[in-house]
N, C-alpha and C positions, 0 to 999 in steps of 0.2 A: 319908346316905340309904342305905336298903338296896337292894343291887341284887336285881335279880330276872331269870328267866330266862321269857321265852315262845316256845313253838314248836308250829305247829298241823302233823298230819300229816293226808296225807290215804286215809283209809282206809274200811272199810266200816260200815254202820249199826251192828254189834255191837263194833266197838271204841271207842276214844277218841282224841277232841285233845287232846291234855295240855301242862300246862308243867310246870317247875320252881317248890316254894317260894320264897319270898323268904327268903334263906339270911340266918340268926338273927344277932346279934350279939351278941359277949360278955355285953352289959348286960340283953341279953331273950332269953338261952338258955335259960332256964327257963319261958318259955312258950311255949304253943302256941294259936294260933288256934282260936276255937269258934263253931259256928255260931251267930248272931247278926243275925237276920234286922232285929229293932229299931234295929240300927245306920243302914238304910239306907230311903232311901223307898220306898215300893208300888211306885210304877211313875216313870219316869224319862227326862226326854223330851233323850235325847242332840246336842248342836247338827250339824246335816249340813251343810256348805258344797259349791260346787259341785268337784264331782272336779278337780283341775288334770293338764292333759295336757299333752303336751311340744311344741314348734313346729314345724312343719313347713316342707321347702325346696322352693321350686316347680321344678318340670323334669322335662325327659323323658329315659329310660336313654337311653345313647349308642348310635349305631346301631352298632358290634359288640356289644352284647350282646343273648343270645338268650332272648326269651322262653318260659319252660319250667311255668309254673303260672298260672292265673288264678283269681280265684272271684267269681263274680257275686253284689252284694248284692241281697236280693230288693226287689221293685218297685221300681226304680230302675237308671241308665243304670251306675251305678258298680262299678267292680271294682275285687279287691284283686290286684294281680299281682308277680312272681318274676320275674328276669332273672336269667342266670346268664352271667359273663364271666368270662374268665382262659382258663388250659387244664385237663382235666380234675386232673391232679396236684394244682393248685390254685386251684380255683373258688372266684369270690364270688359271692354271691349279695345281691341288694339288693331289697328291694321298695318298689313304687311304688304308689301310689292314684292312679287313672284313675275323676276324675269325669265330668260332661254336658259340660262344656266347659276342662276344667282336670287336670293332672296335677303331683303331687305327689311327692316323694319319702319313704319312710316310713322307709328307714336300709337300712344290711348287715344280715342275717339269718344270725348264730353260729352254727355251728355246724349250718346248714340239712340236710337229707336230703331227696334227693327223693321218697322211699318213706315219710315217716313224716305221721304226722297233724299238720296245721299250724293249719288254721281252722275255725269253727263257725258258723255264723249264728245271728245274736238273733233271734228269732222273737216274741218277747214286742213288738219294737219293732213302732208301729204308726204310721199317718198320714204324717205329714213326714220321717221316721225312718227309716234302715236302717241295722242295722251290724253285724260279727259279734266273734269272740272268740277272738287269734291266740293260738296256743299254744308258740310258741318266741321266743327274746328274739329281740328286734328292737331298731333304733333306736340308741341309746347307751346308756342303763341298763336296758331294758326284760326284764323276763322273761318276762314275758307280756303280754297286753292286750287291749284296747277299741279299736276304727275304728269309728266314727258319722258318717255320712254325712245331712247332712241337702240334703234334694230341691232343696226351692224356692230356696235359696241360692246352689248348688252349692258348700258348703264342709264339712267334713270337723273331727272333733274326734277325739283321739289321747289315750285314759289310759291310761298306762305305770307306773302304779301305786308312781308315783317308785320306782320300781326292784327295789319290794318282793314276792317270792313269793305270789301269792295262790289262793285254790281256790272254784268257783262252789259254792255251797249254796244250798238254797232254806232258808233259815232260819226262815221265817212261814207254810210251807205252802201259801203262795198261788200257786203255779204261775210266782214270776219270781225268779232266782237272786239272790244278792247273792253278791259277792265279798270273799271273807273271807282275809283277812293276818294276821300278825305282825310286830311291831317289836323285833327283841332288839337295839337297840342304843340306845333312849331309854331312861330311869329317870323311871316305872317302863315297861318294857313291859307293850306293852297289845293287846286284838284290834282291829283294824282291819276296817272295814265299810265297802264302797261298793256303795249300790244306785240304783238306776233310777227316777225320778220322771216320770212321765208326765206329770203335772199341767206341768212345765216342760221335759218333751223332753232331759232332761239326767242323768248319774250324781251323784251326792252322795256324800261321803266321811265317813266320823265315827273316832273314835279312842277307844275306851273307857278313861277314863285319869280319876283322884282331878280333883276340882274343886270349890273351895269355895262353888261357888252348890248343887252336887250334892247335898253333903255338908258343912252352914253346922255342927255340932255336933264336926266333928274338927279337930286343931287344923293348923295350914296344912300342917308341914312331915311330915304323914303321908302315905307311901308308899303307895300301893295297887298291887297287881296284877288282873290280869283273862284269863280263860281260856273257852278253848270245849272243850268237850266234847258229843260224842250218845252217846247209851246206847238201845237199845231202839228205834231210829229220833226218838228227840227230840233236838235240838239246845237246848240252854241255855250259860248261864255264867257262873260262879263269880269274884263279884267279893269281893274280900280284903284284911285286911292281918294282921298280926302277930295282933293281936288278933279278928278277926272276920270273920265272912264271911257270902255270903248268893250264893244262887242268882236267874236271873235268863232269863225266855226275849223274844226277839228279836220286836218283832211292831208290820211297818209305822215302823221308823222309834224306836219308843220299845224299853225295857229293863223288864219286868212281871216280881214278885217269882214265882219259880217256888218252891214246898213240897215237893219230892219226899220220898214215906214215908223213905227211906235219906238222911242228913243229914250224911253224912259229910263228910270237904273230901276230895274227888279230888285235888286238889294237893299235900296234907301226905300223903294216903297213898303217890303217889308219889314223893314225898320221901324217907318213911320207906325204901320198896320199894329205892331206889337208895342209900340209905345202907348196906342190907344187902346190895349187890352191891358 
């Protein structure tokens, strides 16, 4: 298989997310991928399953540690809160979810700061639903993430985005972000998408990756990559392999053939770009 490289950054509306080509092999050095929109279907209805989050330990901080940050989820009894114990040399720091009747432990918090930006509130969540969007790792693999508190239960759902870097975009211009990843360590790597389904109160996770129900006309053991990019404030991406490619923008859930006048492979050119450095 050919490996390939993806890495999304995060940047402003007039740059780009980019990966790396899928670096050529002796036997297909002499070719280059060309756009080839025929290769792939119109539009494309990606599978989502529900986001998996990580388990949570019931209990309350120990009474010497001090509590030093809280954040209340809106409409609802729930908060996410910070203890900090040890001596100042060397603080830990742990946070806890304090629901209507129950307390949780949410993990240590690496690397904490009390001065720096930590959480967000979902504002999009509505009804039964409150939760926000922590921005320093937590937990055990966590680098960022999702607390969902739901009311009527009092229980609490935690995606830690298996561990993976992710960045909020609103991809479909509908007013509610998805959170967007990369996987540089499966073949192939692929963008990664988890968004918000109201209809079921829950995140959904998809993985943009070759699949023969997708693509019934290639033969099984073909490689594909896949890449985000915005340009001009559009967010789309450039799904590939050796031979062909084809652009693609994000909307609600499915993958719709995007035609942009400039047809180039963002990917091969910076390819090329980094072969010349």
């Amino acid at each position: 298989m050919i490996p390939i490289l993806l890495g999304i950054l995060a940047c402003s509306d007039d740059q780009v997310h980019h990966t790396s080509m899928p670096t050529a092999n002796s036997r297909h050095s002499d070719q280059q991928s060309v756009y080839r929109p025929d290769l792939f279907l119109e539009k494309i209805a990606f599978p989502f399953g529900e986001g998996l989050g990580q388990p949570l330990e019931s209990g309350a901080p120990p009474s010497e540690a001090k509590l030093i940050k809280s954040f209340a989820l809106s409409r609802s009894e729930a908060e996410v809160r910070i203890y900090k114990s040890g001596g100042d040399a060397s603080p830990i720091y742990t946070g806890y979810l304090k629901g209507r009747n129950s307390e949780w432990k949410l993990g240590n918090l690496t690397n904490f700061n009390e001065n720096q930006a930590w959480i967000n509130p979902l504002n999009f969540l509505t009804g039964d639903v409150s939760g926000a969007y922590i921005e320093i790792p937590f937990g055990k693999i966590a680098k960022n993430g999702l607390v969902i508190y739901h009311h009527k239960t009092d229980t609490w759902k935690i995606i830690d985005f298996q561990g993976h870097t992710v960045i909020p975009m609103d991809l479909d211009n509908d007013g509610v972000p998805e959170w967007v990843g990369n996987q540089t360590d499966w073949v192939p790597p692929a963008v990664e998408i988890h968004r918000w389904v109201a209809e079921y109160d829950r995140f959904e996770s998809t993985v943009i990756q070759w699949d023969s129900s997708l693509f019934p006309d290639e033969a099984k053991e073909e490689v594909f990559y896949s890449s985000l990019f915005v340009e001009e404030g559009k967010y789309f991406i450039e799904i590939g392999n050796r031979d062909g490619y084809a652009f693609f923008t994000f909307d609600h859930g499915f993958l719709k053939q995007y035609k942009p006048a400039d047809t180039r492979s963002r990917v091969l050119e910076m390819q090329m770009a980094r072969q010349h450095h």
